[in-house]
N, C-alpha and C positions, 0 to 999 in steps of 0.2 A: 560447271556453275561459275560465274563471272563471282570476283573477290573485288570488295570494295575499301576504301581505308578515308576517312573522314576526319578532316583538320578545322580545328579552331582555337582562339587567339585570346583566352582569358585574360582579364586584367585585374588589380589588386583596389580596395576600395578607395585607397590615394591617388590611384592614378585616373579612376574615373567613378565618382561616387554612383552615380547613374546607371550607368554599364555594368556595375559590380550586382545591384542589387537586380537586374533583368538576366546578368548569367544563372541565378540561381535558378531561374525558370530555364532559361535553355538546356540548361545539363540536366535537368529532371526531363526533361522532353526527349534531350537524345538517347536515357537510359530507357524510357520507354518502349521508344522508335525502336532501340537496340532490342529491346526484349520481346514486343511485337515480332521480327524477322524473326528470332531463335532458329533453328532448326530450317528455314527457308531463305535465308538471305545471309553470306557471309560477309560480316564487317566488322571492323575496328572504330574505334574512335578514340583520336591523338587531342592531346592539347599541347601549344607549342607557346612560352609567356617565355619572358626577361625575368633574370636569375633573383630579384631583386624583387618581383610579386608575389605577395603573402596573400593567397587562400585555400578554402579548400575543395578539391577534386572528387567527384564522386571515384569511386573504386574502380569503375565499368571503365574508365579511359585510363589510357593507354597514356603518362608521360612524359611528353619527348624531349631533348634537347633543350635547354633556353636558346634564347635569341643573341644575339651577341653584339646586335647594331644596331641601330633605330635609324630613324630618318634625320636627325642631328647631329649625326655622325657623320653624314657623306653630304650638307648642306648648312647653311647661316641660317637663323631665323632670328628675330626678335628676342622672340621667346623660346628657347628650347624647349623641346615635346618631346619625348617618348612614344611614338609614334611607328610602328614596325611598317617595314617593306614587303607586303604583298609578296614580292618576289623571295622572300630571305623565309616566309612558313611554307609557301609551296617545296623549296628546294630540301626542306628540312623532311616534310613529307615523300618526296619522291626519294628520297634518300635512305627513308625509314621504312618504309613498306614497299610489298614487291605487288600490293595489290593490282589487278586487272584496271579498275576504275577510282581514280583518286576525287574527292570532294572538298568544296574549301566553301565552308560558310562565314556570311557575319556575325560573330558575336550577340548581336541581338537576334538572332535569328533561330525561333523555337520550329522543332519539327511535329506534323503530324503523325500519331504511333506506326500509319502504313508507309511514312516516307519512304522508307528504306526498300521494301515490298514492290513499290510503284515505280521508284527507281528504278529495280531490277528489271523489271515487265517491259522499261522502256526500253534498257541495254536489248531484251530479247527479241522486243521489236526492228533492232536495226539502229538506233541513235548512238553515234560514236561519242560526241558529246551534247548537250544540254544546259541551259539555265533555266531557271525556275524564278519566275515571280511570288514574291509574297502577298499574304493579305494582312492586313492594315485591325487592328482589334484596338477597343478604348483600352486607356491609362488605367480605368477605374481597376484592372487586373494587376495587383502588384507582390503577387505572391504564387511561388510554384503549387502550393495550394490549391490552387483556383484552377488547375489545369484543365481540370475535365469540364470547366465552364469556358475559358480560353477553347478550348477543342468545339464545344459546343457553336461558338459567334459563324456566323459566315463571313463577318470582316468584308473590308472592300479593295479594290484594286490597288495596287501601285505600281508606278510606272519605274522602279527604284531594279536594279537586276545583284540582288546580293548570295545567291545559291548556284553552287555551277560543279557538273559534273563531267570530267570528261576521261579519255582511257589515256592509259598510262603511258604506252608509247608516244602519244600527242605531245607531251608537255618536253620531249627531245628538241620537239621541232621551234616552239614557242620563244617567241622576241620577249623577254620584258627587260621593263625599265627599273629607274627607281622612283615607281609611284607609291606613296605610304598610306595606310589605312588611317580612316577616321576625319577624311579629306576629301571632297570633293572631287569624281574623276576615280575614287579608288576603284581599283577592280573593272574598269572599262580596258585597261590592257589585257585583263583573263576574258572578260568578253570578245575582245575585236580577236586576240589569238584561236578561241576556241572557232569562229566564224569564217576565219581565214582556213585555218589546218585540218579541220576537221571535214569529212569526208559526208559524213550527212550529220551535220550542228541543226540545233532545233533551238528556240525560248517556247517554252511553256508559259501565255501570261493568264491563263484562265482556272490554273488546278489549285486544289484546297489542298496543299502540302507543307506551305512553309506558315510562318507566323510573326509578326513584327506586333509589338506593346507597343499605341500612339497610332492616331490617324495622320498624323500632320503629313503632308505631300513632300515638303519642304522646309528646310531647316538652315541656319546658317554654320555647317559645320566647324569653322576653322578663317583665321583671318587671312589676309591680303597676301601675306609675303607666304603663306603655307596651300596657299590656294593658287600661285603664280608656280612654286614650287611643280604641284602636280599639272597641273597645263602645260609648263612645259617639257617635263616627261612623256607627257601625252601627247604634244606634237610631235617629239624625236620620234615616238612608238609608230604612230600612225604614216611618217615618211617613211620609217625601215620597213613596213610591211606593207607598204600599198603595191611592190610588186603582185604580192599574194593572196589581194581583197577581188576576190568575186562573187562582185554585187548578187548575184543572182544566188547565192548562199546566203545570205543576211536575211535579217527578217524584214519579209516589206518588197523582198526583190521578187516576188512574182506574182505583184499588182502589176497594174496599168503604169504608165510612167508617171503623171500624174500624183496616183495615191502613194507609190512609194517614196518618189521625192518632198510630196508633202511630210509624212510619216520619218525618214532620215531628217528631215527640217525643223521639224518639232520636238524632237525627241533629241536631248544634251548628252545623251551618250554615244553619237552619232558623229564624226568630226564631216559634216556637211561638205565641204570641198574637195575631200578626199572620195567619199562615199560619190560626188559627180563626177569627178574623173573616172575614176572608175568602173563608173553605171556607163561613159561617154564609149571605154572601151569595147563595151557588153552589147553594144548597137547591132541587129542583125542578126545576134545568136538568138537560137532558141531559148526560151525559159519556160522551168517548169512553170505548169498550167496550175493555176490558185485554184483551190478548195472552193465549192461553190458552197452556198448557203442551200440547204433545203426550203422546196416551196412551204408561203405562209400564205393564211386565205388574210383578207385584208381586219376579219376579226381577232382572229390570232397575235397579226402585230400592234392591232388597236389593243388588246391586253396586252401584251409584253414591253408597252411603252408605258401602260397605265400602272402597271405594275414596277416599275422600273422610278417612275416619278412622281408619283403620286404616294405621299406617305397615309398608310393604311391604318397606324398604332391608334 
């Protein structure tokens, strides 16, 4: 049975009022999630914060380490933030557990009770590593309270990649930078490494697993000088591993040229001129053959569009 060990990034109500009052929801979800699994799913779950935030932890996680650095420490800003490194909770994690499959969510980031369950199912299926898209549920939710109404929403898509699971040996091989959470760009170096290293990497953007409070698409996380900060993190990242990006691994690389390049084009997680080089090297190979769509009769997709756009309430 694969062992899983699951990391997140609590913060104190000073350091982000907002964030403070939606972890309550989250830690009530992952003790659920946790309790859901019992007996079918082995996991842990860590919390890793700075020595210096006051809350409190449910009893189910596991408390590890403070942090000891922020993103202030190893750069200028304006304004100093307390802002951790991506890179400084992962290593805290691999360090602390000798789990099969390591997980690192966002903070905002509530689980479905089967997460843990659906996870495993996918290790058994074959997927070394994973990310998981969220669904998107109203603000009107602001109490762990309300959970089994939050469980209840279908929520809507996002294009945001904040859940990622992948095995433990992977994370020997992984490039990261110093890109800091809570900034634009975070968590696209545990994307691009997971796509690079991993042997069969998958994104899941269609499963009812994870859960985000707020529809918004887009937000302006962080100013100028902290937003230049992680861009260029994200360029060094993206040059140290474009030896080891094969396009035809990514999501999107086994469309037509066409739709992939459109789909790497549009999507900002995607460092576009890299993602072409690299597709330019791929010219000639084989790639796996895309997932066909099953046949629809022409009334079928006349409802599932109708249904889709047409509000019914």
């Amino acid at each position: 049975m694969a062992t899983f060990a699951h990391i997140i990034n609590p913060v104190s109500a000073n350091e982000n009022a907002e964030l403070y009052r939606v972890q309550q929801i989250t830690f009530r979800s992952f003790v659920k999630a946790k309790d859901y699994a019992k007996g079918k799913v082995d996991v842990k779950i860590y919390t890793t914060q700075f020595k210096d935030s006051k809350f409190e932890i449910p009893s189910d996680f596991i408390i590890s380490k403070d942090l000891t650095r922020s993103v202030s420490d190893i750069a200028n800003f304006n304004i100093p933030r307390k802002l951790p490194l991506i890179k400084d909770v992962l290593d805290i994690l691999y360090e602390l557990s000798d789990a099969d499959y390591l997980i690192y969510s966002n903070l905002d980031i509530s689980l479905m009770p089967h997460f843990y369950c659906a996870v495993n199912d996918y290790v058994n299926i074959g997927y070394d590593a994973f990310v998981i898209n969220r669904r998107r549920v109203s603000k009107k939710y602001n109490s762990a309270d309300q959970l089994d109404l939050i469980y209840s929403e279908i929520g809507g898509v996002h294009t945001g990649y904040d859940t990622f699971v992948f095995k433990r040996s992977l994370y020997k091989k992984f490039i990261m930078k110093n890109l800091c959470l809570g900034i634009p760009k975070a968590c696209n170096d545990l994307f691009y490494n997971i796509f690079c290293f991993a042997e069969n990497p998958r994104l899941f953007t269609d499963k009812h697993l994870t859960i985000h409070i707020g529809m918004e698409l887009y937000k302006e996380w962080g100013t100028a000088d902290y937003n230049a900060h992680n861009d260029k993190e994200f360029k060094l990242l993206v040059n140290e591993l474009a030896p080891f990006i094969d396009s035809s691994k990514f999501p999107g690389g086994d469309l037509n040229i066409f739709f992939r390049h459109f789909k790497w084009l549009m999507n900002p997680t995607f460092h576009y001129p890299t993602m072409l080089k690299a597709d330019l090297k791929q010219l000639g190979k084989k790639k796996k053959k895309a997932e066909g769509r099953p046949h629809q009769s022409f009334k079928q997709r006349y409802l599932e569009w109708l249904i889709k756009y047409i509000n019914f309430d």
